[in-house]
DOMARNU-707439 format. One line per field, with one value per residue (C-alpha): residue in one letter; residue number from 0; x, y, z. Coordinates in nm, 3 decimals. Example, Ala and Ser with C-alpha at 12.3 -4.5 7.8 and 13.67 -1.06 7.14 Angstrom:
// residues 2
rest A / S
nr 0 / 1
x 1.230 / 1.367
y -0.450 / -0.106
z 0.780 / 0.714
// end
This chain:
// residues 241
rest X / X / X / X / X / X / X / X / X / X / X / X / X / X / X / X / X / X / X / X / X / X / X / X / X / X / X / X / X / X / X / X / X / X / X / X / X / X / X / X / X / X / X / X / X / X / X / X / X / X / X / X / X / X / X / X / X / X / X / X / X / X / X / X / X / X / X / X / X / X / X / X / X / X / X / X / X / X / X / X / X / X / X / X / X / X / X / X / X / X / X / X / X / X / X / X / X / X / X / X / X / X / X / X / X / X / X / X / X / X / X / X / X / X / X / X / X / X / X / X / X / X / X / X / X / X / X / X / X / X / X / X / X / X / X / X / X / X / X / X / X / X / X / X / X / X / X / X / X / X / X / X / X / X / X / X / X / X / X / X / X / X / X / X / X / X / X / X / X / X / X / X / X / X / X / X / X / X / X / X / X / X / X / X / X / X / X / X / X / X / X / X / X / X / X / X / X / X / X / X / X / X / X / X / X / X / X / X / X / X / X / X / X / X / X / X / X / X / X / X / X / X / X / X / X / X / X / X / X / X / X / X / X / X / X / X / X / X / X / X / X
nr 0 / 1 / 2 / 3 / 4 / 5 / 6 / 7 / 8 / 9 / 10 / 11 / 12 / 13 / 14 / 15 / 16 / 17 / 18 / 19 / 20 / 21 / 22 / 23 / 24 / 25 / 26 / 27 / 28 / 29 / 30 / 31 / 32 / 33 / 34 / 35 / 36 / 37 / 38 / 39 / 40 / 41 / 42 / 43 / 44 / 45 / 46 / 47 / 48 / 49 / 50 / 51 / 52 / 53 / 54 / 55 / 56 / 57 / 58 / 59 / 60 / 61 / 62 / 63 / 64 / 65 / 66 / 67 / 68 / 69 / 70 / 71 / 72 / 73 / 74 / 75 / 76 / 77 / 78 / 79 / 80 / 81 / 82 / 83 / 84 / 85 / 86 / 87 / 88 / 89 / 90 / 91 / 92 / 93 / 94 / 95 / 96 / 97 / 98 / 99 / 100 / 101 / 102 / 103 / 104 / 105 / 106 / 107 / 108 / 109 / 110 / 111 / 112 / 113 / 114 / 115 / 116 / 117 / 118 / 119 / 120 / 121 / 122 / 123 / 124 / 125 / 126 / 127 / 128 / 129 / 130 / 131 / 132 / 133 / 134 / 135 / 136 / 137 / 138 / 139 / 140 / 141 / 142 / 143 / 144 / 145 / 146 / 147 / 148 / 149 / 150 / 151 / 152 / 153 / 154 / 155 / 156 / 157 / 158 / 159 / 160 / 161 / 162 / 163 / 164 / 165 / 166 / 167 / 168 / 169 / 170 / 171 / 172 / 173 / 174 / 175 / 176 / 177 / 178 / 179 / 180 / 181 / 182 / 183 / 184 / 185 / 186 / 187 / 188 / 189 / 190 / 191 / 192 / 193 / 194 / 195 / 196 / 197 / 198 / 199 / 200 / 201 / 202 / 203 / 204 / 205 / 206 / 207 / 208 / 209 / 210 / 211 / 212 / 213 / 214 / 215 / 216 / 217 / 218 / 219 / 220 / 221 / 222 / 223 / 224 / 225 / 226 / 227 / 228 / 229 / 230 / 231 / 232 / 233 / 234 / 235 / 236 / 237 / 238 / 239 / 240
x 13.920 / 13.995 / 14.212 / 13.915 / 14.028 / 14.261 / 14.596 / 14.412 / 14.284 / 14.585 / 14.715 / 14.396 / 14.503 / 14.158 / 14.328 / 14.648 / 14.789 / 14.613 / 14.500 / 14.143 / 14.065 / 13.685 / 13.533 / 13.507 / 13.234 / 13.279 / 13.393 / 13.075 / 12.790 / 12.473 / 12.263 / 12.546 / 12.552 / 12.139 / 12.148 / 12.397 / 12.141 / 11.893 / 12.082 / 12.178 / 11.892 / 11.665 / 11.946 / 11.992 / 11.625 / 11.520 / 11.883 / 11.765 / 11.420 / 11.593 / 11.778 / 11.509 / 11.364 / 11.668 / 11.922 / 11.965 / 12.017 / 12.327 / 12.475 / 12.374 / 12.690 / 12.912 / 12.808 / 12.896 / 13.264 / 13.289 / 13.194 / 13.437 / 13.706 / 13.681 / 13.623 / 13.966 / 14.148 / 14.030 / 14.200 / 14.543 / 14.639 / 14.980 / 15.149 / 15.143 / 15.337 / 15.333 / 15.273 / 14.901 / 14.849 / 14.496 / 14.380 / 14.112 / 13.777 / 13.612 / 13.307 / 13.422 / 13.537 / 13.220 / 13.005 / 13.188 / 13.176 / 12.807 / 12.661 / 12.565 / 12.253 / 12.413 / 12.717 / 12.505 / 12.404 / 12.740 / 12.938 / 12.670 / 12.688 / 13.129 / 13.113 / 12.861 / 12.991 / 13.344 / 13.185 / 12.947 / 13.284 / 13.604 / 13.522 / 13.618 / 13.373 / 13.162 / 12.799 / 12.655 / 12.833 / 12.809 / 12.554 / 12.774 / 13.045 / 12.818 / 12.742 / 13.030 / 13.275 / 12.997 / 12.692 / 12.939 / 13.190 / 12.981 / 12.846 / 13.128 / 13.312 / 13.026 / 12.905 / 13.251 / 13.396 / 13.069 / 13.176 / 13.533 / 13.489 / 13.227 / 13.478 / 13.763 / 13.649 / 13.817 / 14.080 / 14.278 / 13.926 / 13.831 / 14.142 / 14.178 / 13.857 / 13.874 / 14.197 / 14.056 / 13.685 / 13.856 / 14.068 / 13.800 / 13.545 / 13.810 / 13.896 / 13.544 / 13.486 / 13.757 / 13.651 / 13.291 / 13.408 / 13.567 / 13.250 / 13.124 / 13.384 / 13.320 / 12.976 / 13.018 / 13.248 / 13.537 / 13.752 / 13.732 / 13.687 / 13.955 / 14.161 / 14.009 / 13.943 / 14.366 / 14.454 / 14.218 / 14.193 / 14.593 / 14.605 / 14.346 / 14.476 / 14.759 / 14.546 / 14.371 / 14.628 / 14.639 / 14.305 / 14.308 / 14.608 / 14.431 / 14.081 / 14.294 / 14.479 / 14.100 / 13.940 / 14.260 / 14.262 / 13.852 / 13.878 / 14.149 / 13.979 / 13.603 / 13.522 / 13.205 / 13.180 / 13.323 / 12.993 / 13.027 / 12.908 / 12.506 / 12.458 / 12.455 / 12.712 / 12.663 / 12.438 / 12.273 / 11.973 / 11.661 / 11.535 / 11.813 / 11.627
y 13.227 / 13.281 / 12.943 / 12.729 / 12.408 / 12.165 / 12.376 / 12.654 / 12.373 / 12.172 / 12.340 / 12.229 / 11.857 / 11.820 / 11.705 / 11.682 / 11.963 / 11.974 / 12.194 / 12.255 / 12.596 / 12.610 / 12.389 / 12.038 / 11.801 / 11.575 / 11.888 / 12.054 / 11.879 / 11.834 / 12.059 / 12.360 / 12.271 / 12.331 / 12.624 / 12.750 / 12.641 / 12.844 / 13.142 / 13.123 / 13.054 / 13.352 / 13.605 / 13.518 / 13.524 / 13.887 / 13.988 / 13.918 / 14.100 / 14.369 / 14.360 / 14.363 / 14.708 / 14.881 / 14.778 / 14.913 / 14.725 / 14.886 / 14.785 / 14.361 / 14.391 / 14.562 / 14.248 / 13.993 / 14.199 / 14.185 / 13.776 / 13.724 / 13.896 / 13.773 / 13.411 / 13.463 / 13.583 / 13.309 / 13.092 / 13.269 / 13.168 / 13.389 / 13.259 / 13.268 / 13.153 / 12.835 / 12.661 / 12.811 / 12.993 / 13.202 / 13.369 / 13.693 / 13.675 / 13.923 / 14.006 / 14.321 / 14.469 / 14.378 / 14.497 / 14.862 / 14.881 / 14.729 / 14.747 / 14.478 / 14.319 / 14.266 / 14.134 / 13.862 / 13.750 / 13.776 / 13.611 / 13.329 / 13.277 / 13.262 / 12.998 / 12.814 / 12.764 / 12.698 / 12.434 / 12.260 / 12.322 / 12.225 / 12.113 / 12.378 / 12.300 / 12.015 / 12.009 / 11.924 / 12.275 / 12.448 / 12.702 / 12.725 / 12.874 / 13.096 / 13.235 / 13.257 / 13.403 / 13.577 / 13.703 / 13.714 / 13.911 / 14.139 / 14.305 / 14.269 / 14.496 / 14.721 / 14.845 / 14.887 / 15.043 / 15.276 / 15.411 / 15.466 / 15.639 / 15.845 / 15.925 / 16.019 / 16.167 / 16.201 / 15.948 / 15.878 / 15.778 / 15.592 / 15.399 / 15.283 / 15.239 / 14.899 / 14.828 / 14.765 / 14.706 / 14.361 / 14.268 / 14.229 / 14.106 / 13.790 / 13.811 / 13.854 / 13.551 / 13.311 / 13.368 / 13.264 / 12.902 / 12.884 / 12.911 / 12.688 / 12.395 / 12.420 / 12.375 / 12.048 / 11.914 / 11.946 / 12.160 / 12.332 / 12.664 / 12.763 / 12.589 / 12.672 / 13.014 / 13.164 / 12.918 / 13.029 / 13.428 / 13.356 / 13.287 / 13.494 / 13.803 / 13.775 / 13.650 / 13.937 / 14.158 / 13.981 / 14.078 / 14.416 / 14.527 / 14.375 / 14.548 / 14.825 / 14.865 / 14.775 / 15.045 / 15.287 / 15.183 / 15.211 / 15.520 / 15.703 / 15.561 / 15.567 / 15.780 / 15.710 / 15.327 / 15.418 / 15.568 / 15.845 / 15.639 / 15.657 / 15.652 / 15.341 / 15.279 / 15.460 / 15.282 / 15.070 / 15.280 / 15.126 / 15.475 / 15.463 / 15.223
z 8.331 / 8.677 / 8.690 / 8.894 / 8.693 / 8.800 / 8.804 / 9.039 / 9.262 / 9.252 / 9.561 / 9.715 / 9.699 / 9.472 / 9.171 / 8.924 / 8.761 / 8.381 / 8.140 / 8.245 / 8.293 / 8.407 / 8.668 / 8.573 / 8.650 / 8.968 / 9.232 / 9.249 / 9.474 / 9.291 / 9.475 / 9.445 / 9.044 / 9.072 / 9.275 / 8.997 / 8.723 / 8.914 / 8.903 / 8.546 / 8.392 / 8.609 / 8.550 / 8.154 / 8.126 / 8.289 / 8.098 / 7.750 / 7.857 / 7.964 / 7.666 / 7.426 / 7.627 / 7.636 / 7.368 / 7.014 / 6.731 / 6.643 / 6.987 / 6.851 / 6.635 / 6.897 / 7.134 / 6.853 / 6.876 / 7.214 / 7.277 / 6.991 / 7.154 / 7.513 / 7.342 / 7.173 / 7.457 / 7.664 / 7.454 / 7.551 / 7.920 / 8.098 / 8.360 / 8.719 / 9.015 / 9.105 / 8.782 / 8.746 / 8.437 / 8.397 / 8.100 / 8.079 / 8.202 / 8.014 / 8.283 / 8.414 / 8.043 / 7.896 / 8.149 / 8.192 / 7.772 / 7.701 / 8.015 / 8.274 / 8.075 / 7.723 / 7.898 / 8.078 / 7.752 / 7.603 / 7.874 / 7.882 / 7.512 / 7.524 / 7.830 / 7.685 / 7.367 / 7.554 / 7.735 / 7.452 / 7.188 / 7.348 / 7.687 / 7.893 / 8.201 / 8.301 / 8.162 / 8.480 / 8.599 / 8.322 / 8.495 / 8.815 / 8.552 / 8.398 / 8.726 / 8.838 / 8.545 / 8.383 / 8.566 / 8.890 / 8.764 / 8.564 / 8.838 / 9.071 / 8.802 / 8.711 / 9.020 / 9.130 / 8.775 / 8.847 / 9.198 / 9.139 / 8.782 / 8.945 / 9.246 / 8.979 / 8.723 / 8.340 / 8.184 / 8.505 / 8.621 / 8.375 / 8.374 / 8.718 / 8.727 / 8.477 / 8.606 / 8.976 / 8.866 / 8.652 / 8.937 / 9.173 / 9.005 / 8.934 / 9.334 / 9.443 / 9.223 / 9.358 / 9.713 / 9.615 / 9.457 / 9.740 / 9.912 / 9.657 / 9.709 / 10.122 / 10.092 / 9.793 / 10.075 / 9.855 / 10.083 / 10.393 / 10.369 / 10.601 / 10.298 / 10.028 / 10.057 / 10.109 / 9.825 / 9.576 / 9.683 / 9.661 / 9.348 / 9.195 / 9.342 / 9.091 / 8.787 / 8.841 / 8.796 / 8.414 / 8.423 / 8.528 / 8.225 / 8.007 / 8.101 / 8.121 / 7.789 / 7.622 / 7.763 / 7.691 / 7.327 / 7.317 / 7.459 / 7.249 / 6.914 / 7.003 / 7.347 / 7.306 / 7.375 / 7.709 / 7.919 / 8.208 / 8.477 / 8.546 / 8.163 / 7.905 / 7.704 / 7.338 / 7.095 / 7.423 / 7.449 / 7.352 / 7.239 / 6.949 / 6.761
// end
């Protein structure tokens, strides 16, 4: 995740260096940890209609691949300076591969499960971290994978498209718990938001390689899976079925 546990909010004097990764339980207010219930729960629902309209059945198994794979790498954290380690996100690469409806449902399914499994979140929160490393970050990274591979076009494209499209998607989301932790009374915003767009600026250049050397591999073994922006991703189109 973008590091929004305890060792990204460390330098915020909100808590002891640990191994949480996700937002606990206890930093949040209770109306922010609604509002992010709200979200999450509207934007999962008109997803998984969406879903069911315009998604194959041959693309089901190519989400099961994809939550598998960002749930595995989330398990693997780098390093970063200062002590703060962060590990992928996932939003950005699964929205640019199975487009931005499928990877709601995936991304809600992997933090969810991370949550209700090992911990990795408060309960109370759990939507907040939905929305903000999944349905956030999604389309943070899709819409702006979508303008830049449209502005470059081909492989170069392509490429530094998911390489930028994943770093600001995690950026975009840091500054927004920022926002987040401001309005819970947490931190003040003037604090909060350097020290966590700090920090995240360099997890998401993690993010971005990674994002990067996915799509390059994806795109040298199956071209396909990798749309030309302003069409879904192969085997996504409800008409396939």
């Amino acid at each position: 995740m973008m590091s929004i546990g305890s060792m990204a909010l460390a330098p915020l004097g909100l808590g002891p260096v640990g191994p949480a990764m996700h937002i606990p339980d206890g930093y949040m207010s209770v109306p922010v940890a609604i509002a992010g219930w709200v979200v999450t729960v509207g934007v999962v629902a008109y997803a998984a209609r969406r879903a069911e309209r315009e998604i194959s059945d041959r693309a089901v198994p190519l989400m099961g691949v994809m939550a598998a794979f960002i749930f595995a790498t989330q398990m693997m954290n780098f390093p970063v300076a200062g002590g703060t380690s962060g590990h992928l996100l996932g939003g950005a690469l699964a929205a640019i591969l199975l487009g931005p409806w499928a990877a709601v449902i995936v991304m809600a399914a992997v933090v969810g499960l991370q949550a209700l499994m090992f911990q990795d979140g408060g309960l109370v929160v759990m939507g907040l971290n939905i929305a903000n490393m999944g349905i956030l970050t999604i389309f943070a990274g899709y819409f702006v994978y979508r303008f830049l591979a449209g502005v470059i076009p081909g492989r170069v494209g392509a490429l530094a498209a998911s390489f930028v499209a994943a770093w600001a998607s995690v950026v975009i989301g840091s500054a927004v718990v920022a926002v987040e932790l401001a309005l819970s009374g947490a931190s003040p915003l003037g604090v909060a938001l350097p020290a966590m767009i700090g920090v995240h600026a360099l997890i998401g250049v993690g993010e971005g390689l990674i994002t990067l050397a996915a799509v390059s591999f994806i795109r040298a073994t199956n071209p396909g899976l990798v749309p030309t922006p302003g069409l879904a991703p192969a085997g996504l189109n409800g008409a396939a079925r």
